[in-house]
N, C-alpha and C positions, 0 to 999 in steps of 0.2 A: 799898581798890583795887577798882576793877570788876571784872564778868565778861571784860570785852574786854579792857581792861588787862592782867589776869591769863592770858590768853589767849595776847595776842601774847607777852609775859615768857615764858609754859611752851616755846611755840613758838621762840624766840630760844633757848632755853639750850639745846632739844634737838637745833637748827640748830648750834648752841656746840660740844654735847661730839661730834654724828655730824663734823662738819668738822673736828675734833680728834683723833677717830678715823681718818680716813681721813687726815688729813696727817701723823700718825705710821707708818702704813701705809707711804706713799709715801716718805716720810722715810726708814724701815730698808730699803727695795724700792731706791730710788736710792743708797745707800748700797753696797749688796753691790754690786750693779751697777756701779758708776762705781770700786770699788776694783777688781773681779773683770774685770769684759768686757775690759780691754784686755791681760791676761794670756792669755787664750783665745786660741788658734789651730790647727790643722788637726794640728799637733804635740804641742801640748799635750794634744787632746781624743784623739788616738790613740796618742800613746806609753806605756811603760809607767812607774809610778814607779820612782823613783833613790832609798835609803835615805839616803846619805852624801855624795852630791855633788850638785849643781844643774843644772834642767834636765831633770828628767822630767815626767811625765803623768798621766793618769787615766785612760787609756785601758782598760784591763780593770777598773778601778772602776766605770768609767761602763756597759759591761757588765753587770757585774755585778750592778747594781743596777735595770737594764731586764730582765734574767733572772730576777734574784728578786720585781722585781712580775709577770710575767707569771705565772709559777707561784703565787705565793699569790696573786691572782685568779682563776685557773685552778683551785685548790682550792676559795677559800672562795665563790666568787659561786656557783656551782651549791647548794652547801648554804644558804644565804643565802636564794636566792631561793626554795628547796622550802617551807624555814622562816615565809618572809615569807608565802609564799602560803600555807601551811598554819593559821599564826597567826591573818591576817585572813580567810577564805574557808572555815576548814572548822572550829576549832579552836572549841569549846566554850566560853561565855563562863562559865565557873567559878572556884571557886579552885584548881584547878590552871593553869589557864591565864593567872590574875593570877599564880600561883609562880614559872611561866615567864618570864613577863615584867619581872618584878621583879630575877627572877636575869639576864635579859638588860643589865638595866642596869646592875646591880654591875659585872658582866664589861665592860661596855664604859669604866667608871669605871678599869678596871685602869690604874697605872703600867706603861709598857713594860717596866721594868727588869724587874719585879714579872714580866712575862711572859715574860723574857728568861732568868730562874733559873729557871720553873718550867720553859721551854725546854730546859734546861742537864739538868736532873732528868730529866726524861721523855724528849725524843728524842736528845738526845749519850749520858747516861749507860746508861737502862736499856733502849732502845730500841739503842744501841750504834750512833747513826748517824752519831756524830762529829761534827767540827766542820765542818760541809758548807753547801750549797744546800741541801740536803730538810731538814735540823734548821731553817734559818733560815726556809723556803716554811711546813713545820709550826708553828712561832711568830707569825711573821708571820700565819697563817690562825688563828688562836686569839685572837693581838690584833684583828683584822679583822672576823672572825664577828658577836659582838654587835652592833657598829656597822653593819655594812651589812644585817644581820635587823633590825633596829629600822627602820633606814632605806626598806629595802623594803617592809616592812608597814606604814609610815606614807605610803607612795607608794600603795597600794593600796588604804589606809583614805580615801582624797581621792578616788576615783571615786565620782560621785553613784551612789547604787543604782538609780534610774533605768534607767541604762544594762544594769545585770545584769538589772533587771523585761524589759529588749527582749528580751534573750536567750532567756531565758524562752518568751516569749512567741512566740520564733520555733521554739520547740522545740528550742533547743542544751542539752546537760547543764548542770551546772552545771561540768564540767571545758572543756567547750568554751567556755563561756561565760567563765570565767578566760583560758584560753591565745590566744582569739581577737577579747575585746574587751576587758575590764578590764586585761590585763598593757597588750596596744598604746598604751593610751590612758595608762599612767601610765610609760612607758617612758620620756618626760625626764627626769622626778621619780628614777627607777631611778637613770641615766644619772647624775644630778648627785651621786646617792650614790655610783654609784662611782667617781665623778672624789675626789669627797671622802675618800674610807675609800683612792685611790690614792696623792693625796697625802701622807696619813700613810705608808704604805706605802713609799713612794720614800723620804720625807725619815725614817725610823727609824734609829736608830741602838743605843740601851740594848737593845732586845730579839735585838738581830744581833752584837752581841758575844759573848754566849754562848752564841749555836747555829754561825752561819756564820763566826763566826770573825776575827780580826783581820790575816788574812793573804793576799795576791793571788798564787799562782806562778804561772808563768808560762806562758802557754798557746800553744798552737799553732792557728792559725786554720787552718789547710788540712785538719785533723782534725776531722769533726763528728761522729765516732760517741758516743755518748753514755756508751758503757760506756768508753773510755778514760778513764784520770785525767786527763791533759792536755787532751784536748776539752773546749772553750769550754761543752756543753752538759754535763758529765756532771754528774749532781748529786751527786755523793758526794765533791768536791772543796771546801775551802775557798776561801770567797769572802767580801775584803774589801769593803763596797761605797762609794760616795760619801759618805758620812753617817759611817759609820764612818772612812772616810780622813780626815776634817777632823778627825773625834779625835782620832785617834790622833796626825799630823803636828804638834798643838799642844798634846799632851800629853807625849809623847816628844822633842822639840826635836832630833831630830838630822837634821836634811834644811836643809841650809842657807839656800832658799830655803822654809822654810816657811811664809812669811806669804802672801809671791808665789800658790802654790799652792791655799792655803786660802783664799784671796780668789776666784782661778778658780774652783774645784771650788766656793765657793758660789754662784760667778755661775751656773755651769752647772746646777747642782741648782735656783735657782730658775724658769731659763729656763726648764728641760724641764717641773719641775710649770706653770708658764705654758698651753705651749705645748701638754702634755697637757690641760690643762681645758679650751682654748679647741678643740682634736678635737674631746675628747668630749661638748661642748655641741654641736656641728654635726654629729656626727656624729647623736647626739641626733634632734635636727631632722628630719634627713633620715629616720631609721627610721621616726618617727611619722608621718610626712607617707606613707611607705610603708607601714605595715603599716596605717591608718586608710585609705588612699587618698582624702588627701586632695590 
């Protein structure tokens, strides 16, 4: 066989297995979808679940679970990004800082379960924070951390140094020079990490069983003080979230309708990661185009 022979061949089989991959993709994507969408409606998405009879919701699930990524983003992207910046911008290239990096990656290899007991250990048990929001926002930014510090420090390691020599050169620090042209310029690269490190986040479930708990009560929406139990926003309350509801509904079998339900609640959990990437890819866009003024 020739070089060209052999050529188009490599090129056909890698055409083969990416078109193979992507129509298995679209295959499990149409699938939840076409079971799930047509259970969805204005009812469904805001009432609350029914244990024992048919006809309830997801509606303080689906909460819950847009609460608890705000929070563990709200935790972990600030340490994240100090780490990322710290890692590639100031951080000595030694073997301590291969130690670092090395233990960055174990951590981010972790099983959720695996983060979900050590969860369970540290902030329900000895920390005493029960089966809550802040046990679950604490786990969640523990699973979260290593992935989006790797992520960010490889968003930062892609600016040509070019760009840091200008800075330089116009007499900005070397902090100025980070906060006002390296961060801006690698801020979609950021962006697409945190889209990525969100959607594990939203769609989690083993590591939210054993801090936030498998339980929804029932909340009072005209309350937002935060220190109430019943307030949508307190964090010291158990909270089941959408991930975990699809377990538990077709784990435990007693909700009559539970196939109904668990086909929604996965149509809706993948719409929203959808619909969340496709924000914050535009959202993306637009900061860069602002903060570069271009």
């Amino acid at each position: 066989m020739n070089a060209k022979r052999a050529d188009k061949l490599a090129t056909g089989i890698l055409y083969f297995v990416a078109g193979l991959v992507v129509l298995i993709l679209v295959a499990l994507l149409g699938y939840i979808l076409v079971q799930g969408v047509p259970e969805i409606s204005w009812h469904f998405l805001t009432s609350p679940a029914l244990a024992f009879e048919a006809g309830g919701g997801i509606g303080i699930q689906l909460f819950n679970s847009f609460y608890l990524l705000f929070l563990a983003l709200l935790i972990s992207l600030p340490i994240s990004l100090g780490a990322g910046i710290y890692l590639n911008e100031y951080a000595p290239q030694n073997t301590l800082t291969g130690l670092v990096r090395t233990t960055i990656e174990i951590l981010s290899s972790l099983p959720s379960v695996v983060v979900g007991l050590f969860g369970y250990l540290f902030f329900v048990v000895q920390f005493k924070l029960g089966f809550s929001i802040l046990s679950g926002a604490f786990a969640l930014t523990v699973f979260n951390l290593p992935i989006l510090t790797r992520s960010i420090e490889e968003a930062l390691a892609n600016i040509d140094d070019n760009q840091r020599e200008a800075g330089y050169a116009l007499g900005l620090s070397r902090w100025e020079t980070v906060t006002k042209i390296v961060v801006p310029a690698a801020l979609p690269s950021i962006i697409t990490g945190v889209v990525l490190s969100a959607g594990r986040i939203f769609g989690e479930a083993a590591a939210l069983i054993y801090t936030a708990g498998q339980s929804a009560p029932a909340l009072n929406f005209s309350d937002w003080n935060p220190f109430n139990i019943s307030s949508p926003l307190s964090p010291m309350r158990p909270a089941e979230t959408l991930a975990v509801h699809i377990w538990k509904i077709n784990s435990e079998g007693i909700m009559p309708d539970a196939k109904a339900v668990s086909a929604g609640a996965s149509a809706v959990l993948i719409i929203a990661v959808l619909l969340f990437n496709f924000l914050a890819r535009w959202l993306g866009k637009r900061l860069y185009k602002h903060l570069t003024a271009e």
